[in-house]
C-alpha positions as CSV (number, residue, x, y, z in Angstrom):
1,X,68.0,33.1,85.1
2,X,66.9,34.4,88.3
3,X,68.8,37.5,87.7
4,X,66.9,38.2,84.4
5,X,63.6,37.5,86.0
6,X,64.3,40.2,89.0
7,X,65.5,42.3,85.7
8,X,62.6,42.1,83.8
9,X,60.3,42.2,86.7
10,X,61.5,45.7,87.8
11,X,61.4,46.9,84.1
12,X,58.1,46.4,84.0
13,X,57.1,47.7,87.2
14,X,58.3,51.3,85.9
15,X,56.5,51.1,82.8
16,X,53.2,49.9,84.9
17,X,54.1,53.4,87.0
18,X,54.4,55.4,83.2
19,X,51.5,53.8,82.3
20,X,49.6,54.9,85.5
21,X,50.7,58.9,84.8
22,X,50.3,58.4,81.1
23,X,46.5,57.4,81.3
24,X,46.2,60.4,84.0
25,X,47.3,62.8,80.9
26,X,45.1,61.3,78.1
27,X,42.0,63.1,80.0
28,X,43.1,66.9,79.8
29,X,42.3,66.8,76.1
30,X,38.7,66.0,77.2
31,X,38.7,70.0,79.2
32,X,39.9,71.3,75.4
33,X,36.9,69.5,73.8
34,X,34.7,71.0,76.1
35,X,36.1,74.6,75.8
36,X,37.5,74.4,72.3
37,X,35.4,72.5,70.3
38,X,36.4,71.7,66.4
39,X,35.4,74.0,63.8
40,X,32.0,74.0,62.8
41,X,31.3,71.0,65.6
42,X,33.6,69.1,64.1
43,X,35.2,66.9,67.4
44,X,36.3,63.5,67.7
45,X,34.1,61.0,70.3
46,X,35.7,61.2,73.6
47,X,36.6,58.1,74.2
48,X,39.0,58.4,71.9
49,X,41.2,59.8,74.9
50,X,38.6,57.9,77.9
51,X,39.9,54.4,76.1
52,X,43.2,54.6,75.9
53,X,43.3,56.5,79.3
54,X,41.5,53.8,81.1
55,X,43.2,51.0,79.7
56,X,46.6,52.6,80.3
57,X,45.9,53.4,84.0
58,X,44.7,49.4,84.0
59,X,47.6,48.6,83.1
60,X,49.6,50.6,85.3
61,X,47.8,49.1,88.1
62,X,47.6,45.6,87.2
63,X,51.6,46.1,86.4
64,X,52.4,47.4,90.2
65,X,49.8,44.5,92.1
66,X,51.7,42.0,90.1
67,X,55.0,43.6,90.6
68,X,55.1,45.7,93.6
69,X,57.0,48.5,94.9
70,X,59.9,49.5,92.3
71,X,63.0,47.9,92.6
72,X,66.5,49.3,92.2
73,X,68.0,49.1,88.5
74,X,71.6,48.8,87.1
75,X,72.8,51.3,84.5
76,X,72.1,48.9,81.5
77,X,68.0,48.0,82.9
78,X,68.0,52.3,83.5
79,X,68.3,53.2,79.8
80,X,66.0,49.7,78.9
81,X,63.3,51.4,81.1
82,X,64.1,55.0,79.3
83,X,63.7,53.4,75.3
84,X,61.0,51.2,76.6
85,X,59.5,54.2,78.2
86,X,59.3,56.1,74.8
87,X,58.4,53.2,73.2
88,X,55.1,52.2,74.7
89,X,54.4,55.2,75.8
90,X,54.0,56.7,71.9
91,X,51.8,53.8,71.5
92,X,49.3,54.9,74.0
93,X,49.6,58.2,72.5
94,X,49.0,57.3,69.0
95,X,45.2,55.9,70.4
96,X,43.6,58.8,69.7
97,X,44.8,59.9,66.4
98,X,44.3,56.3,65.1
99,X,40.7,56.3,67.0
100,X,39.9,59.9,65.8
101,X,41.2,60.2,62.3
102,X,41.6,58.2,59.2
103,X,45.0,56.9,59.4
104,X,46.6,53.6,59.5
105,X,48.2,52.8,63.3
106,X,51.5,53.3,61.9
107,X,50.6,56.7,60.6
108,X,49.2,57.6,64.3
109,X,52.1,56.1,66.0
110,X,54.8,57.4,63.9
111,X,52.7,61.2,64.9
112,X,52.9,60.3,68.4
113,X,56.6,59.1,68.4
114,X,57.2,62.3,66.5
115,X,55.5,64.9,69.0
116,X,57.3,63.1,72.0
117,X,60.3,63.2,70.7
118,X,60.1,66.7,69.6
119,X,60.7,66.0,66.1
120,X,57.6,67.3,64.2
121,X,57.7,65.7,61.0
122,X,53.5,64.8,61.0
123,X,51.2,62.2,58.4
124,X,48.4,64.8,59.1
125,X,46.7,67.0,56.4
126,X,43.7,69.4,57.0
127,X,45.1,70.7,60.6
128,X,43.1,74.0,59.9
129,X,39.8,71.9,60.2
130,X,40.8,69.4,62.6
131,X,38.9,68.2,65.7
132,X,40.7,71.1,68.7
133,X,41.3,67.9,71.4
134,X,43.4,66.2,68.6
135,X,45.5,69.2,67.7
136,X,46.1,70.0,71.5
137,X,47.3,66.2,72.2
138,X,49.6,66.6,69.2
139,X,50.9,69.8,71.0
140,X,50.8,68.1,74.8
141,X,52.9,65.4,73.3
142,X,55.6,67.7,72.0
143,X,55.6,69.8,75.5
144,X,55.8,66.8,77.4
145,X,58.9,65.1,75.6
146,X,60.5,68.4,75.6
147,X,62.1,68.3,78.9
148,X,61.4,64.1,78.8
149,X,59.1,61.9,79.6
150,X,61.1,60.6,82.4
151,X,62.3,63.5,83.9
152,X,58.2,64.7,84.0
153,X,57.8,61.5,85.6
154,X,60.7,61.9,87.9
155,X,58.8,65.3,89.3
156,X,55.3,64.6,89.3
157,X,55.2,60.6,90.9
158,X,59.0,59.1,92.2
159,X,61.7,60.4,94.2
160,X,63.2,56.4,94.0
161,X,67.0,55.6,94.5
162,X,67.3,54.7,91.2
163,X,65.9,58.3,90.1
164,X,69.4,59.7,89.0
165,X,70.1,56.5,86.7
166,X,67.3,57.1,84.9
167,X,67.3,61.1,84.7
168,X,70.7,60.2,83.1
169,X,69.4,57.1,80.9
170,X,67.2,59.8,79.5
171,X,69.3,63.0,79.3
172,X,72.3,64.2,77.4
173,X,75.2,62.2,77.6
174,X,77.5,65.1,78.0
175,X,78.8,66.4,81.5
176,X,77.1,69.2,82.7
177,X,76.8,71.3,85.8
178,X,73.0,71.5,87.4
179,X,71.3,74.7,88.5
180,X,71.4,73.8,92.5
181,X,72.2,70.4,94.5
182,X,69.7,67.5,94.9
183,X,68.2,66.1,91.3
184,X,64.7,66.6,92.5
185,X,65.4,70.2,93.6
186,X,67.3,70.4,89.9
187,X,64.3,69.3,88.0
188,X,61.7,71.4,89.8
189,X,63.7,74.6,89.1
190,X,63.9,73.2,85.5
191,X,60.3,72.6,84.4
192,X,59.4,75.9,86.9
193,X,61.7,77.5,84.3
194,X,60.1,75.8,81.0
195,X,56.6,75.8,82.7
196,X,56.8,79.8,82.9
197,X,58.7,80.3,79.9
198,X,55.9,78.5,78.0
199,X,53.4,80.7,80.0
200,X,55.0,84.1,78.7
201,X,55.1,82.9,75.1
202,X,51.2,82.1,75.5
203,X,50.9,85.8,77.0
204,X,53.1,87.4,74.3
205,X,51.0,85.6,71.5
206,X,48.0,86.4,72.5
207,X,48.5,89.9,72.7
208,X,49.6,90.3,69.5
209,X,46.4,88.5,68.3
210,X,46.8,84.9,68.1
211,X,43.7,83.1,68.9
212,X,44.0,81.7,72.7
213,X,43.9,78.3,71.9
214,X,46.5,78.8,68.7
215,X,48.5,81.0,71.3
216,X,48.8,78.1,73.7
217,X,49.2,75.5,71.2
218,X,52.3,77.5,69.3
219,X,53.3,78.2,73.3
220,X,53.3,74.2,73.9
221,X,55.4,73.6,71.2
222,X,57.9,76.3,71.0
223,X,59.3,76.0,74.0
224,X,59.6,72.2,73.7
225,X,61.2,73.0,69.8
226,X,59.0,71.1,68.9
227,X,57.3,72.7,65.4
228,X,53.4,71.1,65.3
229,X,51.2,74.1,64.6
230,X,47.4,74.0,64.0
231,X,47.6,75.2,60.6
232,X,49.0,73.1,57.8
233,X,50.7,76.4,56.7
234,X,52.8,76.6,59.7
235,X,53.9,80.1,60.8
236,X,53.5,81.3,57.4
237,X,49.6,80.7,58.6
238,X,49.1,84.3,59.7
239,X,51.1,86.1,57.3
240,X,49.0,84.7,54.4
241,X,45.7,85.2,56.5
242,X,47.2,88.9,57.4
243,X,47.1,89.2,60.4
244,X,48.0,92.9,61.3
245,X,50.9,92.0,63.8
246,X,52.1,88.8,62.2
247,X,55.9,90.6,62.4
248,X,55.5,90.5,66.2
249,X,53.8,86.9,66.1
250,X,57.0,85.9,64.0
251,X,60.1,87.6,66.3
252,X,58.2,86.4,69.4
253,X,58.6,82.9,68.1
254,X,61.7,84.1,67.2
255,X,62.9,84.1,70.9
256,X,60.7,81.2,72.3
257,X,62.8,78.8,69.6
258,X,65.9,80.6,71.4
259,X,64.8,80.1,74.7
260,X,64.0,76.2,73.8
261,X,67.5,75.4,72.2
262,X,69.7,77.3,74.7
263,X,70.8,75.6,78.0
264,X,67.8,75.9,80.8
265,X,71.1,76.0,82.6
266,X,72.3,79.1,81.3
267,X,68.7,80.4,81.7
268,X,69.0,79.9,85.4
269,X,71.8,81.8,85.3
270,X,70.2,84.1,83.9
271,X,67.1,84.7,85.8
272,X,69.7,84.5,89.2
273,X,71.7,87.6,88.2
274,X,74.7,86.5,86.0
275,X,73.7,87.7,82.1
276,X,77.0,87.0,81.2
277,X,75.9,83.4,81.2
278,X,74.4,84.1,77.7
279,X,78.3,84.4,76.5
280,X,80.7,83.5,78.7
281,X,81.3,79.7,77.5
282,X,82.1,77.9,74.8
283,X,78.8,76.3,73.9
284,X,77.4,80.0,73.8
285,X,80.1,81.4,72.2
286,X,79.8,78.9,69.1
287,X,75.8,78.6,69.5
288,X,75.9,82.6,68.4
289,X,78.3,81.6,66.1
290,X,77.0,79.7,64.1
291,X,73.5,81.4,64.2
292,X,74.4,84.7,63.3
293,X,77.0,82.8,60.3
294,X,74.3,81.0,58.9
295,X,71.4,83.4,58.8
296,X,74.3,85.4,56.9
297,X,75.2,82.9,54.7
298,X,71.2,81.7,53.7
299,X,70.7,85.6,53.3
300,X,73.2,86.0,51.2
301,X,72.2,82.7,49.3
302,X,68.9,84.8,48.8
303,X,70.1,88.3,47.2
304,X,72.5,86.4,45.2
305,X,69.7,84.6,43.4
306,X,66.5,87.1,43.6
307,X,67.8,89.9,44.4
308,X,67.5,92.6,47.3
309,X,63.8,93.4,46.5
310,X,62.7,93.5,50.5
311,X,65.6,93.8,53.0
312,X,63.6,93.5,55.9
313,X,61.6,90.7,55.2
314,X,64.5,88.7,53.6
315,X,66.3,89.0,56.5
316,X,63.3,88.1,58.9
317,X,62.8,85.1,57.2
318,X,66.8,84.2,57.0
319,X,66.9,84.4,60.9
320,X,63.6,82.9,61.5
321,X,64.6,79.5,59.4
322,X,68.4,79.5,60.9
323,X,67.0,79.5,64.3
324,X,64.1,77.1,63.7
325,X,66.5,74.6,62.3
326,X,69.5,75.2,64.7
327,X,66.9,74.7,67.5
328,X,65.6,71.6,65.6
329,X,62.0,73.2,66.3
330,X,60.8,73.5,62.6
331,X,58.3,76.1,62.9
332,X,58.3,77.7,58.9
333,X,57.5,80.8,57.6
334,X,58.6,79.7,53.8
335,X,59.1,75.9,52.9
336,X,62.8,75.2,53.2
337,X,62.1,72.7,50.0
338,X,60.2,75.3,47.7
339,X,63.0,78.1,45.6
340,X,62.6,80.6,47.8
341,X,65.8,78.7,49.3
342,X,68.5,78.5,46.7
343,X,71.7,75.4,47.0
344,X,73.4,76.6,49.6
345,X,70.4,77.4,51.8
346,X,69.4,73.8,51.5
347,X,72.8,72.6,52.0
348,X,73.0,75.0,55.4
349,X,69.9,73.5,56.7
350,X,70.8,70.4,56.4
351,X,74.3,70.9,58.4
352,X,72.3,72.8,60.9
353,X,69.9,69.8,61.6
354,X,73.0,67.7,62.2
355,X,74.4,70.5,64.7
356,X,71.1,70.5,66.9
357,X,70.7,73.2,69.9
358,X,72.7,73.3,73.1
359,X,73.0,70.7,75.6
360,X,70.7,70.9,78.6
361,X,68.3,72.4,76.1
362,X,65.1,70.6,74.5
363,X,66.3,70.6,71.0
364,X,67.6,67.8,69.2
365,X,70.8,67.2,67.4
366,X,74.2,66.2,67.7
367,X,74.5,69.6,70.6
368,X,76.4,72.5,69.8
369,X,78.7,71.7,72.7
370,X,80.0,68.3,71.1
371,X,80.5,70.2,68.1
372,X,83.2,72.3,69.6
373,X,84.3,69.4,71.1
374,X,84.8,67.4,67.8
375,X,86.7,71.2,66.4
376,X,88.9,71.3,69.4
377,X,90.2,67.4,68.8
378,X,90.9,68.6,65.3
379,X,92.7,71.4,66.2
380,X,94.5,68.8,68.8
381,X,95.7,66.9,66.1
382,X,97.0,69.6,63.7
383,X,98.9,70.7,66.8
384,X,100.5,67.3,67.6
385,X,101.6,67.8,63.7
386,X,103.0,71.1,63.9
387,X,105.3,70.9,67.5
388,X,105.8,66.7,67.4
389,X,103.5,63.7,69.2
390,X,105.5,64.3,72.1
391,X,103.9,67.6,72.7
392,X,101.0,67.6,75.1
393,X,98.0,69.2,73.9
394,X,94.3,68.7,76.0
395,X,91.3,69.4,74.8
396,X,90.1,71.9,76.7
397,X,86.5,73.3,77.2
398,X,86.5,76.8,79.0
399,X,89.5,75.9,80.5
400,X,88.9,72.9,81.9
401,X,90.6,69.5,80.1
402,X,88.0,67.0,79.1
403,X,88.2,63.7,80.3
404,X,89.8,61.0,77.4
405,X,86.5,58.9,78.3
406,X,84.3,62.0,77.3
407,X,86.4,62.2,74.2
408,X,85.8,59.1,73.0
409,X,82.1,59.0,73.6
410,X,81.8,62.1,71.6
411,X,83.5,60.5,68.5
412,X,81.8,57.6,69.2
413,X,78.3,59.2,69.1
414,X,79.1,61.1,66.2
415,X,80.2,58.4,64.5
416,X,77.2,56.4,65.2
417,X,75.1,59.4,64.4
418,X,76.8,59.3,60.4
419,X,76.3,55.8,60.3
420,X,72.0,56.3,61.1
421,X,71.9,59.1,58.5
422,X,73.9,56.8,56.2
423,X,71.6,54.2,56.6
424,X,68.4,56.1,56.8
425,X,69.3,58.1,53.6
426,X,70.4,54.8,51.6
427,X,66.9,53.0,52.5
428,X,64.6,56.2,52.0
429,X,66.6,55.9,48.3
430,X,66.2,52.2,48.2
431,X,62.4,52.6,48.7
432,X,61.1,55.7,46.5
433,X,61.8,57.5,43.9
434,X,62.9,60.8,45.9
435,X,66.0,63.0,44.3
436,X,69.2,62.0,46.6
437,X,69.6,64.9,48.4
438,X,65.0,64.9,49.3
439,X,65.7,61.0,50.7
440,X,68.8,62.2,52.6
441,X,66.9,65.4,54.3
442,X,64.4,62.2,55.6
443,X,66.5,60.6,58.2
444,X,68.2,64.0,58.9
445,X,65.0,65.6,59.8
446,X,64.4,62.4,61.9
447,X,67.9,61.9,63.6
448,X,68.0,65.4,64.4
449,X,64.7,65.4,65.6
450,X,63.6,68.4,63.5
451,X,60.4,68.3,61.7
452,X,60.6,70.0,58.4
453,X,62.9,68.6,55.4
454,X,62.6,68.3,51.7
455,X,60.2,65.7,51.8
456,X,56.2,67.0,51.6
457,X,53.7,66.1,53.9
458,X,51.6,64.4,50.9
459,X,54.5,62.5,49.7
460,X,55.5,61.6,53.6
461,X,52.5,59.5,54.2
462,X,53.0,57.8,50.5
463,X,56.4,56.3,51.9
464,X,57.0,52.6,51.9
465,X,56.2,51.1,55.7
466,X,59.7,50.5,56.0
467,X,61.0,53.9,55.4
468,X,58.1,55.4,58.0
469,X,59.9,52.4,60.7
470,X,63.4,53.6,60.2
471,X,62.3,57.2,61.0
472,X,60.7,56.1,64.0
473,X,63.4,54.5,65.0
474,X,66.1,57.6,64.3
475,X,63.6,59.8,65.9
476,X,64.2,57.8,69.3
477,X,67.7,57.4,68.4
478,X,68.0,60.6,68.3
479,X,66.1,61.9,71.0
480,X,67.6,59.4,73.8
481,X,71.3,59.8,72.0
482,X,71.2,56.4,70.2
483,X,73.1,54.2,72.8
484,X,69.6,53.3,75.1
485,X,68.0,52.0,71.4
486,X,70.7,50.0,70.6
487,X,70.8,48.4,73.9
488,X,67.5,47.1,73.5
489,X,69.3,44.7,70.7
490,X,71.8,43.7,73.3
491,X,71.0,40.2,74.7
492,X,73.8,41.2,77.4
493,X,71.8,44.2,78.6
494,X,68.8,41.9,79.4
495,X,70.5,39.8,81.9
């Protein structure tokens, strides 16, 4: 019992400590209501951020008088404190859209559990009209849970022993190497890298004549592939409105959803001389892959149907979807649920929001890597057929034989990952009247943390309660790599 007590106690003295630094972050929208105020005056009160800001930094200091300096935690209280984290820290988040707009609290928290984790899908209508502070929290939210909430802890407020447990609690469960020695060094380089990135995408937009505010906003959430956008029409926004360089405005998005859902890894490679990095492994090699195969295939899906009537635009829009999708950011330029898209389109995006974006990147998704992983073990297996069980055959990932422990939590993940979108798609069936392949794209938009899916916006805040739960919960799932979320229903872990 006393075990559990010293457990619990040091739980909650790191969520005091997120508390503390999320209250700290409620107040920059405040600085966007002052220099961006809504259209035609239209801005929420402030202390739609000054509440929940104040009461979260009470809380954080209240948690660390009570509880004092933080403690050491074992691997299983690590990934408690990293679903926890998400957890109650979307719920802080979700103050001001539940303060400032008419929505229920499960509407606002299900926005705020979708912009940290990246996913995108939103219960908001009228974004083109909406209060400036809200629409920049919505982006914030998405920025911050990019690299995770954790690791932005991790670099701004604690350099703790237990820092590496929870850095790995919170990233992906997949060996990879790190950019330099030290995890603190490591995670400076990496949001320096995602900090600047996000920067030159702001630049880049602007110049080719995106508002400032819409430039930073698309900047926010590109990078973190991520997909809010201030305009209910998305991307498709400045085309409609025409905007003279809204090709530009599209490509440059084009390579910030790249530069999201590729390794910050291979990025630092990169930027350090060795451009080979963009080709030289596996993951890479299959990333490009599978991008350029698919923007072929939805293309081709395209023509087939409607014909060749504007090659250039047909294939912009191809590539821009493919590498939305594949980098789970769900930006749109055409609604992947309206014809435009043909069968096999649909049938592509959905595959693609299983695959996900590279590992050590900020998209969601099962990762390219463990993909390759999964095709290698079936290759394994037909060899074992072909030259006999006795024959030895590794699975090998650029030359290097992957450990049977790494094997089977790749199988394992996946297999848990089918049985969510199982699950997910059988209640969103269950509980509306959607088509069968619409209530499927629900939970796969959700798991894979991606945003768009056949589902509208109107019909998405119509859903039963229940159905709007279970997305929240594969959005976490998905985004902390299901095993911290199921350990939360482990009476073992709480010991």
């Amino acid at each position: 019992m006393r075990n559990r007590l010293l457990s619990l106690t040091a739980i909650l003295g790191y969520l005091g400590a997120l508390f503390q630094i999320s209250g700290f972050v409620l107040l920059i929208p405040l600085l966007v209501m002052l220099c961006y105020p809504g259209p035609g005056g239209n801005e929420v009160s402030p202390l739609c951020f000054l509440l929940p800001a104040l009461a979260a930094c009470a809380l954080g200091f209240a948690a660390k008088k009570k509880f004092g300096p933080l403690r050491p935690l074992t691997s299983s209280g690590s990934m408690l404190v990293c679903s926890l984290a998400w957890i109650c820290v979307s719920a802080v988040g979700a103050v001001p859209f539940w303060m400032g707009l008419d929505v229920s609290f499960l509407d606002a928290y299900f926005e705020a559990v979708s912009g940290f984790t990246t996913t995108g899908i939103t219960m908001l209508q009228g974004l083109d009209a909406m209060p400036r502070s809200i629409i920049f929290w919505r982006s914030l939210t998405q920025w911050l849970g990019g690299l995770g909430i954790l690791s932005f802890f991790l670099t701004v407020a604690y350099a703790g022993g237990t820092a590496h447990q929870l850095f790995s609690a919170e990233s992906h469960k997949i060996a990879s190497k790190r950019p330099a020695p030290g995890l603190f060094h490591t995670l400076k380089i990496l949001w320096g890298i995602y900090a600047a990135f996000t920067l030159l995408t702001a630049l880049l937009l602007a110049l080719e004549g995106m508002s400032i505010f819409d430039a930073i906003a698309h900047a926010l959430t590109a990078l973190a592939t991520g997909g809010y956008s201030p305009h209910d029409a998305s991307i498709a926004y400045y085309r409609n409105a025409g905007y003279p360089h809204f090709v530009a405005i599209e490509y440059t998005l084009i390579f910030a959803m790249l530069l999201g859902g590729i390794s910050f890894i291979v990025h630092y490679r990169v930027l350090t001389g060795q451009i080979k990095g963009l080709w030289d492994n596996t993951e890479m090699k299959l990333f490009w892959l599978i991008l350029g195969g698919s923007t072929l295939l939805v293309g081709i899906d395209h023509v087939v149907r409607f014909g060749l009537n504007n090659p250039s635009e047909t294939g912009r829009d191809s590539l821009f979807q493919v590498v939305s999708i594949l980098t789970t950011t769900g930006f749109v330029t055409k609604d992947i649920a309206a014809g435009y898209f043909p069968a096999l389109a649909k049938q592509v995006f959905l595959i693609l929001m299983v695959i996900g974006g590279c590992v050590g990147s900020t998209g969601g998704g099962l990762k390219v890597l463990r993909v390759g992983v999964l095709l290698k073990m079936v290759n394994r297996q037909i060899g074992r057929i072909v030259h006999g069980r006795s024959s030895v055959n590794l699975v090998l990932v650029d030359g290097d034989p992957v450990e049977t422990e790494e094997v089977r939590r790749v199988s394992a993940l996946f297999f848990a990952w089918m049985f969510l979108l199982v699950c997910g798609s059988g209640i969103t069936a269950l509980l509306s009247d959607l088509p069968a392949m619409d209530a499927a794209s629900g939970m796969f938009s959700a798991l894979g943390n991606i945003g768009p899916c056949y589902i509208s916006v109107e019909r998405m805040t119509q859903l039963h309660p229940v159905i709007k739960l279970t997305y929240i919960v594969g959005m976490l799932a998905g985004r902390l790599e299901i095993l911290p979320v199921l350990l939360l229903f482990s009476r073992k872990a709480w010991r």
